[in-house]
N, C-alpha and C positions, 0 to 999 in steps of 0.2 A: 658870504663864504663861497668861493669858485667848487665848482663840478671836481677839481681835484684835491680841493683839501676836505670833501665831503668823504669823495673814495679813500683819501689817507686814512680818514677817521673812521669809517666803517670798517676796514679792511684791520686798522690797530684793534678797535672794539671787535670783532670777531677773530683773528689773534689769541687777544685777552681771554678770551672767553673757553677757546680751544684749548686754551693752557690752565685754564681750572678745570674743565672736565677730566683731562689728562691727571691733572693732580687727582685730582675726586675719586677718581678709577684709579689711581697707583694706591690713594690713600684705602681704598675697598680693598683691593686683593693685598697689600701687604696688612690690614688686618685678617685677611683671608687667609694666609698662609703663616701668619704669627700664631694664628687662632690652631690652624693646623698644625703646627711645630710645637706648641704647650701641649696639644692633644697626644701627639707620637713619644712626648718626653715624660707625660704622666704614663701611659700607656708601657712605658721601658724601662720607665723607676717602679714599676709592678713586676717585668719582669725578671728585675735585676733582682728583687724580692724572691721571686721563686727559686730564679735560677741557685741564689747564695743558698737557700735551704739545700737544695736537692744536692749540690757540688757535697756540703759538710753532711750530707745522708749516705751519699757515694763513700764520700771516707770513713766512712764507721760500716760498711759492709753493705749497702745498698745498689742496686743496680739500676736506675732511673738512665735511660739514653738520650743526651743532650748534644749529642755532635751534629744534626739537624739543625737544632737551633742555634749552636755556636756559627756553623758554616755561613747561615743565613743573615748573622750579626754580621758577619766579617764583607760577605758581600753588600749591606746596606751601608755601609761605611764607606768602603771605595766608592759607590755611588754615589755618596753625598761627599766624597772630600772637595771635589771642584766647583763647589758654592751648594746654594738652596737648591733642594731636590724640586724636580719639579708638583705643579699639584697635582697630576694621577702617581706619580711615586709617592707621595705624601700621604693620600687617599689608600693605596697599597698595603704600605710599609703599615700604615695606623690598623688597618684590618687583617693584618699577617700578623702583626705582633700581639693585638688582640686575642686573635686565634690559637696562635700558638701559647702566649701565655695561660689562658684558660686550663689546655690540654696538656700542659705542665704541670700545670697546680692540681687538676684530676689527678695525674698520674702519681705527684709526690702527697697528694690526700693519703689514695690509697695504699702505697708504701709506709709511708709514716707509721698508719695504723697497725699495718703486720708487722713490720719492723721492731714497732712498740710491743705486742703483743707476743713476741718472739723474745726479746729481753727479758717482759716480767715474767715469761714461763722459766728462766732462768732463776730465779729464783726462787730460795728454800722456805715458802708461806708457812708451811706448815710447820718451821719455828718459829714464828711471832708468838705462841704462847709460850713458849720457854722461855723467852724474857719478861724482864721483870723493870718497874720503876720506872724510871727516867730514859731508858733503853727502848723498853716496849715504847713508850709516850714518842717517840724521835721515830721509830719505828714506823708504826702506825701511819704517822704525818708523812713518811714517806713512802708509802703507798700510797694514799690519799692523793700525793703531789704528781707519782707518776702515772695514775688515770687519770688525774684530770690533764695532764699536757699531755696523754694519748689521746686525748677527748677535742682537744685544741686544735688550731690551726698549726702547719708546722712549720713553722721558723726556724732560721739559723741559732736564735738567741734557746729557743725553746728547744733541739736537740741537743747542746750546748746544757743547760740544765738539767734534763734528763740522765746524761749519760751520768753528771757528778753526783745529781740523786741513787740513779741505778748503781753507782761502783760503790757508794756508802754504805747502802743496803744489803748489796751483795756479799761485802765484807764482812756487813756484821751479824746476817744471815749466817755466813761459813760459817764463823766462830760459836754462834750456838751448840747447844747440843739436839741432837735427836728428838723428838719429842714423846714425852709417856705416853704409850697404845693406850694404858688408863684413861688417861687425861682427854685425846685423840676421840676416845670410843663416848663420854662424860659428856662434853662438846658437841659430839653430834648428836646427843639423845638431849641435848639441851637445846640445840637449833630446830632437830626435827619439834620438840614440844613434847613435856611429859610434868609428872604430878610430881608434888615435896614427895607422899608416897613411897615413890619408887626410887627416892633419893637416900643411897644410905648415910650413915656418918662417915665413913671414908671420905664418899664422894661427895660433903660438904668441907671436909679436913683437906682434900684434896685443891678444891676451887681457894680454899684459904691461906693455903702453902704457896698455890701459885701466884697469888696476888688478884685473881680473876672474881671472887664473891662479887667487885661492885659492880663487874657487866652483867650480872646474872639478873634480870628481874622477875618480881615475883608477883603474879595478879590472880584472885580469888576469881575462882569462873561460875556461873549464877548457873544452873539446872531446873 
């Protein structure tokens, strides 16, 4: 083999060669930046989570400030419309959206909870014993329903429930009546703790008129 078909062949073979490292290294960073691209799009399907809560909390009377973060969406957009961001914009973007979704999700915790708290003060508790049967029973369940979704994480789906809990309740709150100062005063000398004793017949006639005898329990105390 001549001196020139040895350089041909070395010169093909390092070629060759240069053109798999090149692969090797395109095949690294575009797993590098795919890896970074699933990270920024899990990271924005989080905050697309928040953002939809906080927007439907806004609409029911809420004041969470999200034009910060809208402005900030709109500028990473035009950045990346003219292809792949690069990777300190991708490093960036994945630690601002991090950040900021965090600081959202704080901010719409803590509203939620007042919010919530604000609504069941809105209602009339102190007629849930004036109903009776089937009523009290739907009743009950729905209190039960709206602390625990005050208690919750706050989702679109779960303020969305709330309200149709809180306006059923509400209604059927209104329509109660008043409830007996008897009854009222009976109840609290049953929660604070007190003896048969002190309990007259009224006030047994009373808890059985309203339907309430089976919440009442009765335990012998040992001296």
């Amino acid at each position: 083999m001549s001196d020139q078909s040895v350089m041909e062949k070395a010169l093909q073979l390092a070629a060759a060669a240069r053109q798999i490292q090149i692969s090797q290294a395109e095949e690294v960073s575009t797993f590098a930046t795919t890896t970074k691209i699933d990270q920024l799009h899990e990271r924005l399907g989080r905050l697309r989570i928040v953002l939809e809560a906080a927007r439907r909390l806004n609409a029911h009377g809420a004041s969470i400030d999200l034009q910060k973060t809208e402005n900030g969406l709109s500028i990473f957009r035009q950045r990346a419309a003219g292809g792949v961001p690069s990777d300190s914009a991708l490093n960036g973007a994945i630690a601002k959206v991090t950040r900021v979704g965090e600081d959202i999700g704080a901010r719409l915790a803590e509203t939620w909870h007042a919010w919530c708290t604000e609504r069941l003060a809105e209602l009339r508790r102190d007629r849930l014993v004036m109903l009776e049967g089937a009523e009290a029973t739907t009743a009950g369940a729905g209190m039960k329903d709206l602390e625990k979704l005050r208690a919750g994480e706050p989702r679109a789906a779960a303020i969305t429930q709330f309200l149709a809990v809180h306006g059923s309740l509400r209604e059927q709150l209104d329509a109660a009546p008043d409830p007996d100062p008897k009854l009222l005063d009976l109840l609290q000398r049953l929660t604070v703790g007190t003896t048969l004793d002190k309990l007259t017949v009224d006030d047994l006639r009373l808890l059985s008129e309203r339907g309430l005898a089976r919440t009442v329990q009765v335990r012998r105390r040992v001296t």
